[in-house]
Each structure stands twice: as C-alpha cells, then as structure tokens.
C-alpha positions in Angstrom: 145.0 -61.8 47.3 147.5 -61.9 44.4 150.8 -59.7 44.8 150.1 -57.5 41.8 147.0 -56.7 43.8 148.9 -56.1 47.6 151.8 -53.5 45.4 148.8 -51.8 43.7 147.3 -51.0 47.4 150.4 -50.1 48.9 151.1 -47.7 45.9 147.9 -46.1 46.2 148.4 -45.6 50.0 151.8 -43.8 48.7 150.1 -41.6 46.6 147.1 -40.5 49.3 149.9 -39.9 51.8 151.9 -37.4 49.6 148.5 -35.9 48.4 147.5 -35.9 52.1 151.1 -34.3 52.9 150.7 -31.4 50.0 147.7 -30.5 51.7 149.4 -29.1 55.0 151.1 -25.5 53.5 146.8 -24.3 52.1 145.7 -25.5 55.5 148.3 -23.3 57.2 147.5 -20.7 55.5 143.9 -20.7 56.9 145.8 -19.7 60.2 147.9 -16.8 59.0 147.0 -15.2 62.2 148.3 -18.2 64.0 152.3 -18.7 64.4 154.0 -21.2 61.8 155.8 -22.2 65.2 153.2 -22.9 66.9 151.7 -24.7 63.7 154.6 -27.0 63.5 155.1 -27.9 67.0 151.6 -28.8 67.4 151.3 -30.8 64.0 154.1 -32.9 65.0 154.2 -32.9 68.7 151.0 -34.7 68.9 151.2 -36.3 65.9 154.3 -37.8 67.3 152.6 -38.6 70.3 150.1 -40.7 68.8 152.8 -42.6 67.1 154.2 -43.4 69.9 150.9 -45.2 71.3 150.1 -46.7 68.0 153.7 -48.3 68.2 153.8 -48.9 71.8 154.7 -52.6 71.6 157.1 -52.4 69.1 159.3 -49.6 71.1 159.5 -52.1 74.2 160.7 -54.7 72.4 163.0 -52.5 70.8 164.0 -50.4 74.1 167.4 -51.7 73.9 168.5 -51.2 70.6 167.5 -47.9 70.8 169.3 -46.9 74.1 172.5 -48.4 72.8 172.7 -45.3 70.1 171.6 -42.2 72.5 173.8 -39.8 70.3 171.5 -41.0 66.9 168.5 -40.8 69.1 169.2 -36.9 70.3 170.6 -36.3 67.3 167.1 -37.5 64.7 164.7 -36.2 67.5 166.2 -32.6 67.3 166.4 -32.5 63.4 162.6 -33.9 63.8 162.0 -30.9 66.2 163.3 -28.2 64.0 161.9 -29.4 60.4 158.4 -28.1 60.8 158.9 -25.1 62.5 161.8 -24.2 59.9 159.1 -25.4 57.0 156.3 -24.0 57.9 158.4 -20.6 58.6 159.6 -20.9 55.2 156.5 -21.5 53.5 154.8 -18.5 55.8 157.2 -16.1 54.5 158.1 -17.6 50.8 154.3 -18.5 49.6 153.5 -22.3 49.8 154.6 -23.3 46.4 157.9 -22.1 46.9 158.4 -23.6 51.1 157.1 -27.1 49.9 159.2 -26.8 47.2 162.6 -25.9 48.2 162.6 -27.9 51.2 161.7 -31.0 49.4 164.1 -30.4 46.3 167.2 -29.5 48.9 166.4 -32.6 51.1 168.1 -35.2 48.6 171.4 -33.2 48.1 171.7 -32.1 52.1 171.2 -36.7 52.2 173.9 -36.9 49.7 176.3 -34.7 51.7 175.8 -36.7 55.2 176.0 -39.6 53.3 179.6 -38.7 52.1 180.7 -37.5 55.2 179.6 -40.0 58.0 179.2 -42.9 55.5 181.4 -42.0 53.2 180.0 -42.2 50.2 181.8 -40.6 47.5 179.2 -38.0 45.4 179.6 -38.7 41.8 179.8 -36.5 38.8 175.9 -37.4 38.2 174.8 -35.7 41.6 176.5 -32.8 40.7 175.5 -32.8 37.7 171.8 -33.2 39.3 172.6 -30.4 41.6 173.3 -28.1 39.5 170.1 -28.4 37.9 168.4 -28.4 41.1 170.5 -25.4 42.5 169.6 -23.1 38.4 165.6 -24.3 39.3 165.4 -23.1 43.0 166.8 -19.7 41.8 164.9 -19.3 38.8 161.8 -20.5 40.9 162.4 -17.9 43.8 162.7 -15.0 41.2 159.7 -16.1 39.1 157.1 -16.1 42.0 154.6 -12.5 41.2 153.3 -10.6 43.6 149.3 -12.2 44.7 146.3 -11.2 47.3 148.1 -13.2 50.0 151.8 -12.8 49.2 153.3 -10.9 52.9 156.9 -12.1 51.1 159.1 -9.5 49.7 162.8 -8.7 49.6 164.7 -9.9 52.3 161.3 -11.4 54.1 161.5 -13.9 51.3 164.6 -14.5 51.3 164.9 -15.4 54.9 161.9 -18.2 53.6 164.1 -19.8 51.4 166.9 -20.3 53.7 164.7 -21.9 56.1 163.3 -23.9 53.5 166.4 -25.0 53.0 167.0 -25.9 57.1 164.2 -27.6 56.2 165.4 -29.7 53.7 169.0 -30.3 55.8 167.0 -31.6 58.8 164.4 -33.5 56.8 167.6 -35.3 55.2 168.9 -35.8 59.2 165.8 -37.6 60.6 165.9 -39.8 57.6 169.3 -40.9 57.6 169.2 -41.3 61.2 166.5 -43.3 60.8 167.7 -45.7 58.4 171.2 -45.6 60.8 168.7 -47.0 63.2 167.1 -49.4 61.0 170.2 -50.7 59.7 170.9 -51.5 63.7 168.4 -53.8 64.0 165.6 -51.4 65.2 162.1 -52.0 63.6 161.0 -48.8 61.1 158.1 -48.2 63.1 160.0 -48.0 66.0 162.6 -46.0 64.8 160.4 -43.5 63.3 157.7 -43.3 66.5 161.2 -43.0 68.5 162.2 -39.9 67.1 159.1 -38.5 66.5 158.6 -39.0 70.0 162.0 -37.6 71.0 160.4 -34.4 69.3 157.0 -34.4 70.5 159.1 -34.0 74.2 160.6 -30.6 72.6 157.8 -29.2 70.5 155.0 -29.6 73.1 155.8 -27.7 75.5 157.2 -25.0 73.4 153.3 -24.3 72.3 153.1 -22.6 75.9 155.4 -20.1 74.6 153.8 -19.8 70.9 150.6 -21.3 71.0 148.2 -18.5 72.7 146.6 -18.2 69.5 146.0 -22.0 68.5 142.6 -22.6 69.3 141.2 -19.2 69.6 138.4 -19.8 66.7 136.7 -22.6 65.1 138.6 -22.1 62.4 141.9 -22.5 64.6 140.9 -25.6 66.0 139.7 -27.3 63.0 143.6 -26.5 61.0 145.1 -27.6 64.2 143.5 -31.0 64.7 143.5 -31.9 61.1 147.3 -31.3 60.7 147.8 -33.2 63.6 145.9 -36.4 62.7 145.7 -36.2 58.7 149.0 -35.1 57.2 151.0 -36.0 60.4 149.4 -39.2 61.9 147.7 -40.9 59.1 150.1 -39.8 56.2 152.8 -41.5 58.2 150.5 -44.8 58.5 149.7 -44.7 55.1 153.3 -44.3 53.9 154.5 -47.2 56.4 151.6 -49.3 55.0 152.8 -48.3 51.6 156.6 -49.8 52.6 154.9 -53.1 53.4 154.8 -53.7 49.6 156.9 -51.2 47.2 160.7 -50.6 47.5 161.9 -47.8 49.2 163.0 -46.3 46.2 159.6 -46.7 43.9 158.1 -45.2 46.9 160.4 -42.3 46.9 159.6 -41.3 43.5 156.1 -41.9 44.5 156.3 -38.7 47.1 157.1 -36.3 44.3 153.6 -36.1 43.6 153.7 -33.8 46.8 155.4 -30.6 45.9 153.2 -31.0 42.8 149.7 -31.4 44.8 151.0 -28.3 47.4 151.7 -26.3 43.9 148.8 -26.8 42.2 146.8 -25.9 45.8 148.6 -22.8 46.1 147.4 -21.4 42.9 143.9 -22.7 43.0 142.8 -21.8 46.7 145.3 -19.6 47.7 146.1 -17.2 44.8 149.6 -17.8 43.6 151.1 -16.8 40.9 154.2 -17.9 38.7 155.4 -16.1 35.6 157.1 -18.0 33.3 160.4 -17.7 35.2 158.8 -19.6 37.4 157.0 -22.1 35.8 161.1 -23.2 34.5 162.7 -23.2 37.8 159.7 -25.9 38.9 160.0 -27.7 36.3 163.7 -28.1 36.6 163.5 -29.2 40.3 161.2 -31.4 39.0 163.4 -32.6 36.5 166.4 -32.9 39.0 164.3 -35.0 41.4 163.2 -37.1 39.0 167.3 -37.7 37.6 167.8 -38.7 41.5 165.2 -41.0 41.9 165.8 -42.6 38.3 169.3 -44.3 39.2 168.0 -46.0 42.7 164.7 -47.1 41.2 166.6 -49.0 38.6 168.9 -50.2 40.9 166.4 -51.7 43.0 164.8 -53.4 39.7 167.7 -55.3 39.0 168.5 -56.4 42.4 165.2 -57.7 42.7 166.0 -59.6 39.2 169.0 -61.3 40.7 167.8 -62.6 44.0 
C-alpha cells in the first residue's frame, strides 16, 4: 500500500470522527427530558472505560511514567471530568449551534494562554490579532441566534450557556495540553489519553447515581445513551488516533473544524435553528479565526517535514 494511499485513509478517518463528533449536541437533544449532566457523565464515563480496556497493554507498560507525574494525571482527569458536563450544559441552554461552537472556537485561545503561562510561550501580535476576531464572532454569533420551536434559551439562561461553553473550551484546552505534557514525557498517546479519560470515567460514573434517574427510562433514552457512549466517544477517539498514525497533528487539527460545521448545519436541519444574518457573520468569523490558527502550524509542519 503506497503512502499517498495510508494519508488518504487516515484523513478520511479524521473527517468521520469530527462528523461523528458533530453529531453528539442533535442526539442530545433527543433527551431534553434527560439531564445534560447526566448526558456527559455517561458519554464519557464509559466511553472512557472502554478506552481503558482497548489500551490495557499499553497503560502497563506505561504505569510508571504515568505515576511519576500524579499532579498532570489529577489535574487532565478533572478538566476531562468537567468538559462534557460544562458542554453539554452550554449547548442545553445556548441551542447546539452556538455550545459546539463557542466551546470549540474558545479552546485554541484558553491553549494559547496555558501555553504562555506554564510553558512560557510568549503570545504574539498574530494571536491577538486572531482573538479578536474570534472574541467580535462569538458575540455577534450569540446575538444573531432567533428565537425557534426548541429554543428554552433566553436572557440570562443563555447567557449562563455561553460561559459554560466557554469552561468548556478552557478544560478541553487542559486535557490536551496535559496530554501532550504527558506525551512529551515519554508516555504513549494512547495511553495518555485512555489515562485520563480513565481518571474521569472514576469521577463521572458514579455521579450518574445522583443525575442519572432519568437515563434509560425509554427506548428512546437508551438508544441516545449507548450511541454517545460508543459512536462519538469510543469510536471517534479510535478513528482520530488511527487518523494520527498518518497526518501531522496539525493537518489533522484543521481537519476537526469540519465539526462545529457538521453540528451547525444539524442544528438547523433536524432541530430547527435559526440564525439571522447577525449570525450567520459571527460564524463565519470564528470560522475565519480558526482557520488563521491553524494556517501558521500547518505550514510550519510542511516545511519541517521538507528539511528532515
């Protein structure tokens, strides 16, 4: 099998992952009756769980490593705990165009920020620059959204959305650079990642005794539960790791945008959104400023590859 061949795969097993990952705000939504707590906790608690067994061998070999960095460890497994409940919260109460979006447009600036202060990175004039484009298009997006059949969101109830999209998007940005902290110490990725999502699954499992009373009371119920658990959560996750095998972390970054765009388009064609023009700007602006912060790493990558 030639290597134009192998990328090609791994590319497509990018895209179905973030197509796979738009889906999970529409197939929430078929729950509404169903806490976006409980939603979460399950998603990720098992999903976590089954990572865990899939990478089984890999985390004993790896045992070690990990234990030698117990404040990364507790520190990635609670930001992986708190991102889906604070994402599915925000896209309950914001609409699911707006939750997916925020959370995933905030994630690369709140990455930016840890990076300067525990790696100290200095932020350049360009990320601000990108920020500020990003910052105009969240607000623009947040006023632009008109009122549907399914929008509960108004006033301060939205509000409150948005800022936990945003928690969202700060402890996305934790479990990844904690990750890659973890990488860059010698642990495997699939260990790392089944690590913390692991870590979590601990936390967000038994919380569902709490939240969960409502989970599998109908067919219905059951069917969201199990699919989020093993579609967007289990085999997203394979699929991107797969994915990794053969594109650069940074192609494959801008590959994932097509997310926010898949859960967009879902929202309005099942679920009855509706954007006026307002709107319609503020998206394409985050758009835009994701776009601006993949560019830069992508090319990057490129011409490190050319000079090996």
């Amino acid at each position: 099998m030639s290597l134009h061949t192998v990328e090609r795969k791994g590319i497509f097993a990018i895209v179905l992952a973030s197509v796979l990952w738009g889906t999970t705000g529409t197939a929430a939504s078929y729950s509404a009756d169903v806490s976006p707590l409980a939603i979460g906790a399950f998603a990720t608690g098992f999903g976590g769980i089954l990572m865990l067994i899939t990478a089984w061998p890999g985390l004993k070999k790896d045992k070690a490593k990990l234990l030698a960095y117990p404040f990364l460890f507790i520190v990635g497994s609670a930001c992986v705990a708190i991102y889906p409940l604070a994402f599915y919260s925000s896209m309950r109460l914001s609409g699911v165009a707006i939750g997916t979006v925020i959370s995933l447009a905030s994630a690369p600036f709140f990455a930016a920020v840890i990076e300067c202060l525990y790696s100290k990175t200095r932020i350049s004039s360009r990320w601000w620059f990108r920020f500020l484009i990003g910052a105009i298009g969240i607000t623009l997006l947040a006023h632009g959204k008109m009122p549907g059949p399914l929008t509960i969101s108004q006033g301060h109830v939205q509000e409150l959305g948005i800022l936990l999209g945003l928690v969202a998007g700060l402890t996305y940005a934790g479990y990844s650079w904690v990750g890659k902290q973890l990488i860059n110490r010698g642990v495997k990725a699939q260990s790392s990642m089944a690590a913390l999502f692991g870590g979590a699954a601990s936390l967000l499992v038994p919380s569902l005794l709490l939240t969960g009373d409502n989970l599998f009371a109908t067919p219905i119920h059951i069917t969201v539960s199990v699919y989020m658990a093993l579609v967007p959560m289990y085999a997203g996750y394979l699929l991107f790791g797969y994915g990794l095998t053969s594109v650069d972390a940074s192609n494959a970054t801008l590959i994932t945008l097509f997310e926010p765009v898949v859960a967009t388009l879902l929202a309005i064609l099942l679920l009855g959104e509706k954007f006026d023009m307002l709107g319609w700007v503020g998206m394409g602006m985050i758009s835009l400023c994701l776009l601006l912060h993949s560019y830069p790493q992508t090319t990057a990558a490129r011409q490190s590859t050319r000079h090996r």
